[in-house]
C-alpha positions in Angstrom: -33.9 7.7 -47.0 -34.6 6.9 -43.5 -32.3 8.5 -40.5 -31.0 6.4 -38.4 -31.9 6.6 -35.0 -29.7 8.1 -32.2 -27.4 6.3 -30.5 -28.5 6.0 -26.7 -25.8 6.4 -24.1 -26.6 4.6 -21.0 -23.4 5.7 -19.2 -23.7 9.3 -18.5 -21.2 11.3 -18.4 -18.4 11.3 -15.5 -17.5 15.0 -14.1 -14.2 15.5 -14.2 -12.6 14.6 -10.5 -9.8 16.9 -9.3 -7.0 14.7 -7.3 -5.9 17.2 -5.3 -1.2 16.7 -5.5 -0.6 15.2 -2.7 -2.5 12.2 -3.4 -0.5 11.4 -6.2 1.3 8.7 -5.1 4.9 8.6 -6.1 6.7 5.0 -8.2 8.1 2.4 -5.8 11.2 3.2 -6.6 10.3 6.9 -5.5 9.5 5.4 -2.4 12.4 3.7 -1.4 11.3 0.3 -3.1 13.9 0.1 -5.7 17.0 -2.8 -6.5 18.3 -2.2 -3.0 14.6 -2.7 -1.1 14.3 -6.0 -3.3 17.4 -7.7 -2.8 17.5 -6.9 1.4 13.5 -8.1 1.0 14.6 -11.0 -0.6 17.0 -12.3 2.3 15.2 -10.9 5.0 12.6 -13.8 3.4 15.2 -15.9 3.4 16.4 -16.0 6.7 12.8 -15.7 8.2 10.3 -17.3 5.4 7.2 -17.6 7.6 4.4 -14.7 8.5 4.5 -13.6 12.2 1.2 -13.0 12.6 0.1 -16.2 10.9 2.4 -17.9 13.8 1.4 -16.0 16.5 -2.2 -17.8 15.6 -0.6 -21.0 15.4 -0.8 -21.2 12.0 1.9 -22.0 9.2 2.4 -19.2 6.2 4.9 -18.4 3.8 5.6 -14.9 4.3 5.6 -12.7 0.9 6.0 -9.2 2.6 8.3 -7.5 4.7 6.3 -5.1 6.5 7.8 -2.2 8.6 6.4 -2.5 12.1 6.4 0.8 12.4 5.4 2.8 9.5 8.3 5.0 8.1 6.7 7.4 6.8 9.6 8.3 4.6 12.6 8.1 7.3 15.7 6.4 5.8 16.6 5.1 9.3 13.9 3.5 10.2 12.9 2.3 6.4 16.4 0.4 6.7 16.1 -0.5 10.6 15.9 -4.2 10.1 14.0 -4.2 13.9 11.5 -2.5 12.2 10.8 -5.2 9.7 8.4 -8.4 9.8 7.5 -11.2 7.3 3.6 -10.8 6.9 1.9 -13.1 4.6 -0.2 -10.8 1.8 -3.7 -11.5 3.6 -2.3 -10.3 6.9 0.1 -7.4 5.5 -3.1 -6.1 3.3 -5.4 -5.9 7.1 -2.9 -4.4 9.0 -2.2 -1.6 6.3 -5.9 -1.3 6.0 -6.5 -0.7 9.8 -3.3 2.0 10.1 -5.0 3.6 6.7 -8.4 3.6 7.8 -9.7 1.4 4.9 -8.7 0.1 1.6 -8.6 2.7 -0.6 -8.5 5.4 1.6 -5.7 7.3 0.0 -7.4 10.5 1.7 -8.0 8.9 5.5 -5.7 11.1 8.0 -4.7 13.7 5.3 -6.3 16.9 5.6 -6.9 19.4 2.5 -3.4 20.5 2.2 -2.2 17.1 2.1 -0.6 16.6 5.9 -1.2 13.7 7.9 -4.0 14.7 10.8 -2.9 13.7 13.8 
């Protein structure tokens, strides 16, 4: 009886990539983002329903984000500092996180080896 012929793999195989701890990124709710983040969110939309930046072109967007002008970087007072805050549409939220990240995707851009932001 006739063997049957191998099996050909076109994917090779993957090395394993090491993620180095500090790039794990915590839950939302880890973050701050939990029922207390989603209800303020929600009248913070409320009370000011359009994007800022959208308006500031002269153009009309529901807002779906409340983006902190200044990122927090994990300080309760100004993660809470309602100044702080701005209704972004997704489009523009998603650009101005990419251009204070460095990218999309950039998890690593501004953190060194041990997992600090550069400076």
């Amino acid at each position: 009886m006739p063997k049957r012929a191998p099996k050909h793999n076109s994917m090779p195989r993957q090395a394993a990539v090491h993620i180095p701890p500090a790039a794990v990124r915590q839950t939302t709710a880890e973050r701050g983002y939990g029922s207390r983040w989603q209800r303020a969110r929600a009248t913070f939309l409320k009370r000011d329903p359009l994007c800022t930046e959208c308006r500031r072109r002269g153009h009309v967007t529901v807002a779906t984000v409340v983006d902190h002008i200044t990122p927090h970087k994990g300080s309760q007072a100004l993660f809470w500092d309602t100044d702080n805050w701005q209704p972004l549409c997704k489009p523009c939220h998603d650009r101005k996180t990419a251009t204070e990240d460095g990218g999309f995707g950039n998890w690593h851009a501004g953190v060194n080896e041990n997992g600090s932001r550069c400076k």
